[in-house]
BATI-831044 format. One line per 10 residues: number of its first residue (from 0); for each residue x, y, z of C-alpha. Coordinates in steps of 0.5 Angstrom, whole numbers, plus 2048, in hexadecimal, padded with zeros to 3 digits. Layout:
NUM) X:Y:Z | ... .
//
This chain:
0) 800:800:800 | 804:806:7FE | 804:80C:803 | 7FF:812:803 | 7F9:80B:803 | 7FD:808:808 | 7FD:810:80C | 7F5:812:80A | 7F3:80B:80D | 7F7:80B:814 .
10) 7F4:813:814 | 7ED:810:813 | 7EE:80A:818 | 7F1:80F:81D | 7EB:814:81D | 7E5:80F:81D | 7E0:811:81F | 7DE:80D:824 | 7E5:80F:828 | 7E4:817:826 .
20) 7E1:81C:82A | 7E0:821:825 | 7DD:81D:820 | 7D9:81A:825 | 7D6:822:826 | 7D5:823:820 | 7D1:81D:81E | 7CD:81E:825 | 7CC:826:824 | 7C9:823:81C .
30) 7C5:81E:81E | 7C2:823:824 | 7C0:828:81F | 7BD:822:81A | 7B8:821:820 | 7B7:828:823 | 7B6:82B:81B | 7B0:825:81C | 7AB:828:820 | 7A7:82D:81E .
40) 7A6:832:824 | 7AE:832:824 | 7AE:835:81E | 7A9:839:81F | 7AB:83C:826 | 7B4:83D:826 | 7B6:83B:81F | 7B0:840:81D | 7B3:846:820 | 7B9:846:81D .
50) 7BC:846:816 | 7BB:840:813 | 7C1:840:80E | 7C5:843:814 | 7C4:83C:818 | 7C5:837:812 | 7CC:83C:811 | 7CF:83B:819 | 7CB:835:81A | 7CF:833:814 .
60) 7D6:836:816 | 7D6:833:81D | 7D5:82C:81A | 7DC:82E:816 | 7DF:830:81C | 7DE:82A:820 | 7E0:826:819 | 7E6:829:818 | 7E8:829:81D | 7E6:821:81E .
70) 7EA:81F:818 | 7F2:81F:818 | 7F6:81F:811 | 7FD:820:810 | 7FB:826:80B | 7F7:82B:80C | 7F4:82B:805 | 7F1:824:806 | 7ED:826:80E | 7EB:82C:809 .
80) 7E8:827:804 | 7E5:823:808 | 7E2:827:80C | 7DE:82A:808 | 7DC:824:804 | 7D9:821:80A | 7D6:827:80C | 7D2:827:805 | 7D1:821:805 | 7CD:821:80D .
90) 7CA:828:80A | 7C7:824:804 | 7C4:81E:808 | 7C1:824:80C | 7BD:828:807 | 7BC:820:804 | 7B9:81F:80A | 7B5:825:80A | 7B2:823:804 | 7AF:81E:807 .
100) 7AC:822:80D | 7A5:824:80C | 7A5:82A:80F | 7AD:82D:80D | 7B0:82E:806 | 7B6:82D:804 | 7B9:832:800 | 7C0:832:7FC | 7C1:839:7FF | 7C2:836:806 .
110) 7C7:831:803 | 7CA:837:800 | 7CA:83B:807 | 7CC:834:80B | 7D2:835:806 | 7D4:83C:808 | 7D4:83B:80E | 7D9:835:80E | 7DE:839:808 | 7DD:83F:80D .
120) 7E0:83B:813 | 7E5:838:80E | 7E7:83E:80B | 7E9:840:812 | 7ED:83B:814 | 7F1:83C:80E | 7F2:843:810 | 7F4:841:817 | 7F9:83C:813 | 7FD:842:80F .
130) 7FD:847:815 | 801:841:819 | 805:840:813 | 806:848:813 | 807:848:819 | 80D:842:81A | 811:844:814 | 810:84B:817 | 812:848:81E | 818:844:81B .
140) 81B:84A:816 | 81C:84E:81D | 820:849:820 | 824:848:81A | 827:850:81B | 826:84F:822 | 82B:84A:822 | 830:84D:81C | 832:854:821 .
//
């Protein structure tokens, strides 16, 4: 077995989720929200009083917080990458889901929302990521000159 299948394999065995905290969140926060979108006073009541579109974009960007940070790969594209494919993934079985509820509709714009919200958290992390690489390279060049006087 040559060495990236061999590294992908050990880093999906090592983050099961049976044994990863933070997937175990987010499929808990998912499937909490699967059945509290169920009842109709609910939805009427708290989800009612807020933007709807505002709550699929959270919703969403707290779940691709708690995978992201459940899921270790040795490069960052690849977290990014999956990630997002497995918040897609989740926010199309819930508007599936929905189409097959009497009293919700599904529609694409909420998919397109549940996509922001996880691209906004990821663009985040990104920016994070370059900041700490400006800044160890920043760091580092000041150590150099300081040891050269």
């Amino acid at each position: 077995m040559n060495l990236p299948v061999r590294a992908w394999l050990k880093t999906v065995q090592s983050s099961s989720i049976a044994r990863n905290r933070w997937l175990m969140a987010a499929l808990s926060f998912y499937l909490l929200m699967l059945v509290l979108a169920t009842f109709k006073f609910f939805e009427r009541g708290l989800i009612g009083s807020f933007n709807d579109k505002l709550l699929h974009l959270l919703a969403y960007m707290f779940i691709c917080a708690l995978i992201y940070r459940g899921l270790q790969f040795e490069f960052l594209i690849e977290r990014l990458l999956v990630t997002i494919a497995c918040v897609g993934a989740l926010a199309a079985l819930d508007e599936f889901l929905q189409m097959a509820s009497s009293h919700r509709v599904s529609e694409f714009d909420d998919w397109l929302y549940d996509m922001a919200g996880a691209v906004v958290f990821l663009l985040g992390v990104i920016a994070l990521q370059l900041l700490k690489a400006i800044y160890r390279a920043y760091t580092n060049s000041d150590s150099d000159t300081l040891g050269r006087d």
